[in-house]
N, C-alpha and C positions, 0 to 999 in steps of 0.2 A: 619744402620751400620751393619754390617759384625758381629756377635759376636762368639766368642771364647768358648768351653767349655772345661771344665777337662781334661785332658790328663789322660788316666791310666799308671801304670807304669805296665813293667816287672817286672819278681823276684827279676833280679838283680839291680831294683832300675830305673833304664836306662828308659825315658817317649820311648813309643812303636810307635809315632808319632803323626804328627799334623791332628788337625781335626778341622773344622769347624763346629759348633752349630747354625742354622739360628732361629732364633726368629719366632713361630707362626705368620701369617699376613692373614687378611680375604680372600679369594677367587678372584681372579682378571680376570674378562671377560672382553677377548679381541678379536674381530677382527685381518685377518691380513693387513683390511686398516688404521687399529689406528694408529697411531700418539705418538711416546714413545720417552723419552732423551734415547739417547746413555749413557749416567749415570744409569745404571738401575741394578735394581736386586740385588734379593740373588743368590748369583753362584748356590747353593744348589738345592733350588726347580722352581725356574724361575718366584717369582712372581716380578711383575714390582714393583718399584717403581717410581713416577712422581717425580724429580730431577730439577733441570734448568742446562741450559749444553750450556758453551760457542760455545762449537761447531757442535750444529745443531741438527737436527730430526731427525731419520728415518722414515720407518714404520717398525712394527713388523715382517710382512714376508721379510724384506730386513736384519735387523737385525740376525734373526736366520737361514737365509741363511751362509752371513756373520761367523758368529760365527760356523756352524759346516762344514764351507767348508777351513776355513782357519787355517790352523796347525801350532803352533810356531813349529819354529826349533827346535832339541833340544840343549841346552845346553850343554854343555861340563862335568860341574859340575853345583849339586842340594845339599843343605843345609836343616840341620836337628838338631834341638837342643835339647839338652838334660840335665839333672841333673847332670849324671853320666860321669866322665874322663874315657878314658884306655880300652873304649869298642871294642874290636879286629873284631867281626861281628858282624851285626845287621839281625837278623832272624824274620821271617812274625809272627805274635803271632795271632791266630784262634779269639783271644779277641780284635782282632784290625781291625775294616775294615769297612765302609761303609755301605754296604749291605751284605747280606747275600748268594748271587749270585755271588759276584765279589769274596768274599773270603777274607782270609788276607792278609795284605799287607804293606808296608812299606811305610812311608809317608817322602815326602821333597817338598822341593821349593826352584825355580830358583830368589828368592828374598830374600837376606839377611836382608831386613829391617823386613818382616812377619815373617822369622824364630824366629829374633831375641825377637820378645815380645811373643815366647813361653820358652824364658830361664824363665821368671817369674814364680817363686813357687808356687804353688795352683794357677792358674792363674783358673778364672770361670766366665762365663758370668753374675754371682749375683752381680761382682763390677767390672769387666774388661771386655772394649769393645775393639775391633781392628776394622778397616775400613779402606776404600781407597776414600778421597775427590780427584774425577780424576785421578791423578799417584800419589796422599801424602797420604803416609799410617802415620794412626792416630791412637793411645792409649791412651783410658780414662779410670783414674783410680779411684774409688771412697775407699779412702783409705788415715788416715792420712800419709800426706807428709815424717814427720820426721821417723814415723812409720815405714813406708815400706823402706826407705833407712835403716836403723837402721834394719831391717830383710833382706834386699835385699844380698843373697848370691850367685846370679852372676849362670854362669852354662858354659858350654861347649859346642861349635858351629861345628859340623863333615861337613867335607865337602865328598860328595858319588861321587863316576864316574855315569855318565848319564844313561850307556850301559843300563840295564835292565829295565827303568823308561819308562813310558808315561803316560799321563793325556787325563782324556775324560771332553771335552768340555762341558757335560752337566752334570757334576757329582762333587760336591765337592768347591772347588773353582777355578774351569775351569783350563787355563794354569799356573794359582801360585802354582796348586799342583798336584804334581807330586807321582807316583808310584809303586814302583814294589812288583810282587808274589816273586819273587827270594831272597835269602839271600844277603847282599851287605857288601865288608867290606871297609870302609871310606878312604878316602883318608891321612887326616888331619885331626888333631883338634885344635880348640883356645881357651882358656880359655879368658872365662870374669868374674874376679870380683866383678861385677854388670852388672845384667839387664838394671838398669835405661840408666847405660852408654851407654850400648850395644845397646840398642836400637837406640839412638839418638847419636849415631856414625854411624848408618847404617840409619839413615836419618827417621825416626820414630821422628812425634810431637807429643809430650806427655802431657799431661795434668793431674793433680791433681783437684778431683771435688768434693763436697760435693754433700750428698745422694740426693737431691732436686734436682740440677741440672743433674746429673746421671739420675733421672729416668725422668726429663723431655728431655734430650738426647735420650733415649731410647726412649719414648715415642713420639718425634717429628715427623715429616711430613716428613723433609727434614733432618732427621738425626741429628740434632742438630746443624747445620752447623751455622746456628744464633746466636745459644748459645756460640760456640766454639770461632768464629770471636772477639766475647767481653772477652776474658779468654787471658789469657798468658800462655804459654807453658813453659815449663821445658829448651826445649831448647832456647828462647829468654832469658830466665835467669841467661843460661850457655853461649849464643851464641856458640851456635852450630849447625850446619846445620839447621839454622832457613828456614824453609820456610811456610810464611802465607799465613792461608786457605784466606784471603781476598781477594790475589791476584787473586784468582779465580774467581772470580766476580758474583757469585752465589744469591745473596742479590734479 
């Protein structure tokens, strides 16, 4: 699973954007005649993960053929969450970037489901994971239930014009995240008074998990996908854009 780390904030409070934390994973030697799912990877560093994947094989040199010759379009509009209402511009902060080659930069994504489980406060990879079982973006929380609704203060969704953005396919979370050096100032903003909702109005299945199951998630083969299937989600208990990992047929 995908995991999430800290956001740092600007001065003025406002998270400086999104970033992806990928979890250490041992050294993976491949061939480019191996045999990999299309379910694969951390966007970040490119190690494989073995997956099961209803739809098929590749090989590895067909795969990252694939992946660096095909460019999504862009978008019109890319999505950016934050703490803070009322932000007029959003400027590149030298404390925010990648690498140290690419420079600062402004982070968003053309996925309002991803954006939306960075409205969560202190969100960190020690109890909050993010992932994508095939196109279900998934958040597990390891955090009492009542708890975290009972703190849950919601945040603010900007929506950015595209013009200055682009994403590199081998860097970050490939086409979910998107870029710019340039200062950008928002189109729009939506307040959401809760994360939880927000998430799982923008089609995020959610989970509440206790710390045993949490680190055996983490620690699974297959992401916890096993784990997950046996759980109930936040949204079957809301009915809301339920959709189960089962039906994926991963088992």
């Amino acid at each position: 699973m995908f995991r999430i780390g800290k956001e740092p904030l600007s001065k003025s409070g406002a998270r400086k954007g999104m970033w992806v934390q990928v979890p250490p994973l041992p050294p993976a030697v491949l061939k480019s005649s191996d045999k990999i799912p299309l379910f694969c990877a951390t966007f970040q560093n490119r190690k494989v993960v073995k997956c099961k994947n209803p739809e098929g094989i590749r090989t590895m040199e067909n795969f990252e053929k694939q992946n660096n010759q095909e460019k999504k379009e862009k978008p019109e509009v890319l999505y950016h969450a934050s703490r803070t209402s009322g932000i007029k511009e959003f400027v590149p902060n030298r404390g925010n970037y990648r690498d140290e080659d690419e420079g600062a930069v402004i982070f968003s994504t053309p996925n309002k489901a991803l954006a939306s489980a960075f409205l969560v406060e202190g969100h960190g990879d020690h109890w909050m994971q993010i992932g994508f079982y095939g196109d279900i973006p998934v958040v597990v929380i390891n955090a009492d239930r009542e708890e975290f609704i009972k703190n849950d203060k919601g945040g603010v969704m900007y929506a950015f014009p595209s013009t200055t953005f682009d994403y590199n396919p081998n860097k970050g979370m490939g086409d979910k995240e998107w870029t710019s050096r340039e200062s950008v100032k928002p189109l729009s903003e939506v307040q959401y008074p809760s994360a939880l909702n927000a998430m799982m109005e923008n089609g995020v299945q959610v989970y509440f998990v206790d710390k045993k199951n949490f680190n055996e998630i983490n620690n699974s083969d297959n992401h916890g996908y096993n784990i997950l299937i046996g759980l109930t989600s936040e949204n079957e208990k809301n009915n809301t854009n339920v959709r189960p990992l089962k039906d994926l047929g991963w088992e």
